[in-house]
VMD Tcl script that draws the C-alpha trace (Angstrom):
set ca {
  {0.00 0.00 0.00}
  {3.08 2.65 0.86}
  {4.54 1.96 -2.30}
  {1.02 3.04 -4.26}
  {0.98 6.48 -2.02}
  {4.31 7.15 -2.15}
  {4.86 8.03 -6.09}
  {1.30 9.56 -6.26}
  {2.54 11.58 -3.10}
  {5.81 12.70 -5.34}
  {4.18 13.40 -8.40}
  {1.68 15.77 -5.94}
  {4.37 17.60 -3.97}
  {6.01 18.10 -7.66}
  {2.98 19.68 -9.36}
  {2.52 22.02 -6.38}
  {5.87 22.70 -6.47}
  {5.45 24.18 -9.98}
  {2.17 26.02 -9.41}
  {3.12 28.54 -6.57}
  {4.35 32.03 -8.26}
  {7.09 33.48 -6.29}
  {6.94 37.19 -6.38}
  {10.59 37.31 -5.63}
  {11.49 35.09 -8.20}
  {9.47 36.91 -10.35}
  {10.76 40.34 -9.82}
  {14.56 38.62 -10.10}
  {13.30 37.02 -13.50}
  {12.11 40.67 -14.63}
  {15.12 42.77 -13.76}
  {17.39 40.15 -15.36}
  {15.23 40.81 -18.59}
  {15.82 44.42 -18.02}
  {12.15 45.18 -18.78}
  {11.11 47.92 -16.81}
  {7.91 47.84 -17.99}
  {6.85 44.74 -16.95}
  {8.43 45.86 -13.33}
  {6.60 48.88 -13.39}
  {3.20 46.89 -13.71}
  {4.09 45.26 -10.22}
  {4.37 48.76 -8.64}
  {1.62 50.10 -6.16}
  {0.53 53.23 -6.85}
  {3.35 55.06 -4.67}
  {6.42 53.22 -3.95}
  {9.76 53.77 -2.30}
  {12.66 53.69 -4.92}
  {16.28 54.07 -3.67}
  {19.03 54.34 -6.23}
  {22.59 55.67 -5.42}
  {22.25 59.22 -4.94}
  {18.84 59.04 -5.06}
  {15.97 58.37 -2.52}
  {12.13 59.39 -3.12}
  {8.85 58.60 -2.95}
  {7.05 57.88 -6.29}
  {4.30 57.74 -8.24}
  {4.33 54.69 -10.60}
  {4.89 56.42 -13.52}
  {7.91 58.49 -12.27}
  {9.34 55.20 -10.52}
  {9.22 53.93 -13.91}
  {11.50 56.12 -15.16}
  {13.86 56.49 -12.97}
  {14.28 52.74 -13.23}
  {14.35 52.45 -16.74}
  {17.45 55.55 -16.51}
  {19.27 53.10 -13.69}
  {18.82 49.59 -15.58}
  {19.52 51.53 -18.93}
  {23.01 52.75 -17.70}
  {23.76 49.46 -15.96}
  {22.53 46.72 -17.60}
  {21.96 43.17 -15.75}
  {23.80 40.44 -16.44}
  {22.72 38.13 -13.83}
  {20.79 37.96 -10.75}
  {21.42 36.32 -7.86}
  {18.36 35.85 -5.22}
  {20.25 35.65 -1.90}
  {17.34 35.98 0.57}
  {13.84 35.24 0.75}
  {10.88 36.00 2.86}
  {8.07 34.21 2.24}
  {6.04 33.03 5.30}
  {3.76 35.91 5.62}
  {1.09 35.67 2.83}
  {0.56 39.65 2.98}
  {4.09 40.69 3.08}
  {6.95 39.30 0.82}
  {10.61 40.84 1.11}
  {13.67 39.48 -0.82}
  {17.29 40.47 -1.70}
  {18.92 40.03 -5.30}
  {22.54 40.09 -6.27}
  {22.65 42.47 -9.64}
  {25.57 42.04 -11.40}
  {25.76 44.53 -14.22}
  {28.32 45.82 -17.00}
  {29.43 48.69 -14.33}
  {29.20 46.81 -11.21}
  {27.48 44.41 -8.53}
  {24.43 45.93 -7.37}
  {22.49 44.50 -3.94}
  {18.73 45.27 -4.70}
  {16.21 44.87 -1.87}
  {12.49 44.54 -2.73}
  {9.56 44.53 -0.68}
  {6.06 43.57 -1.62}
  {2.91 43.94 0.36}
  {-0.59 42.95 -0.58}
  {-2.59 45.58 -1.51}
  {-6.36 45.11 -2.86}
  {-6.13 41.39 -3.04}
  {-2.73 41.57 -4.81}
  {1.00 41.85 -4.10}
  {2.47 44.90 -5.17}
  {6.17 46.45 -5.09}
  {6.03 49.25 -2.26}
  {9.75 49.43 -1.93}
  {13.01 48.75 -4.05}
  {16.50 49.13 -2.58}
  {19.17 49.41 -5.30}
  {22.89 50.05 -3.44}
  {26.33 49.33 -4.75}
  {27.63 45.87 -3.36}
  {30.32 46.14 -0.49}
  {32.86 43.75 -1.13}
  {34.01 41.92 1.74}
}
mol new
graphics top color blue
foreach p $ca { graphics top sphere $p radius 0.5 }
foreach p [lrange $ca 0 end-1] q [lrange $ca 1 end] { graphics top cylinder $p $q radius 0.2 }
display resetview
C-alpha cells in the first residue's frame, strides 16, 4: 500500500511545487530581462525607490523612469536571489545580487498585498560592499 501512495505523493508535492508564483522570483526574472515595464506593472501606486544618490517617494509612472534611466546605464547580467521571505502571505521581502556591466548591485524589494494583490512598495538598489 506505501509503495502506491508514495509516487502519487511525489508526483503531488512536484505539481505544487510548480504552481506557486514566487513574487521574488518573479521580480529577479524581470530585472534580469531588463524590462522595466513589466516591473513597473508590479508597482503600487506610490512606492519607495532608492538608487545611489537618489531616494524618493514615487508615483508609478515616475518610478518607472527612474528605473528604466538606472537599468539603462547598468545593464543586468545576472541575478542572484540571496534571501527570501516568504512566510507571511501579505508581506513578501527578498534580496537580489545584480551584477551589471558597471558593477554588482544589492537590490532589496519589498512587496505587500494591496487590494487582493501583491504589489512592489519598496526597491532598494545600493552598490555591493565587497568583503
Amino acid at each position: 500500500m506505501k509503495k502506491l501512495y508514495l509516487p502519487l505523493f511525489i508526483i503531488f508535492m512536484a505539481f505544487q511545487g510548480l504552481s506557486v508564483d514566487d513574487p521574488i522570483s518573479k521580480v529577479a526574472g524581470i530585472i534580469r530581462q531588463g524590462n522595466m515595464h513589466e516591473l513597473a506593472a508590479l508597482l503600487a501606486e506610490s512606492a519607495e525607490v532608492s538608487i545611489p544618490g537618489n531616494e524618493n517617494t514615487y508615483a508609478k509612472t515616475g518610478a518607472e523612469t527612474v528605473l528604466t534611466n538606472f537599468f539603462s546605464k547598468n545593464k543586468p547580467v545576472s541575478v542572484k536571489i540571496l534571501h527570501k521571505v516568504n512566510s507571511n502571505p501579505y508581506y513578501r521581502f527578498g534580496v537580489l545580487l545584480v551584477n551589471t556591466a558597471n558593477g554588482v548591485y544589492r537590490i532589496a524589494v519589498t512587496l505587500k498585498e494591496i487590494n487582493g494583490t501583491l504589489q512592489l512598495i519598496e526597491l532598494r538598489i545600493e552598490p555591493e560592499k565587497v568583503k
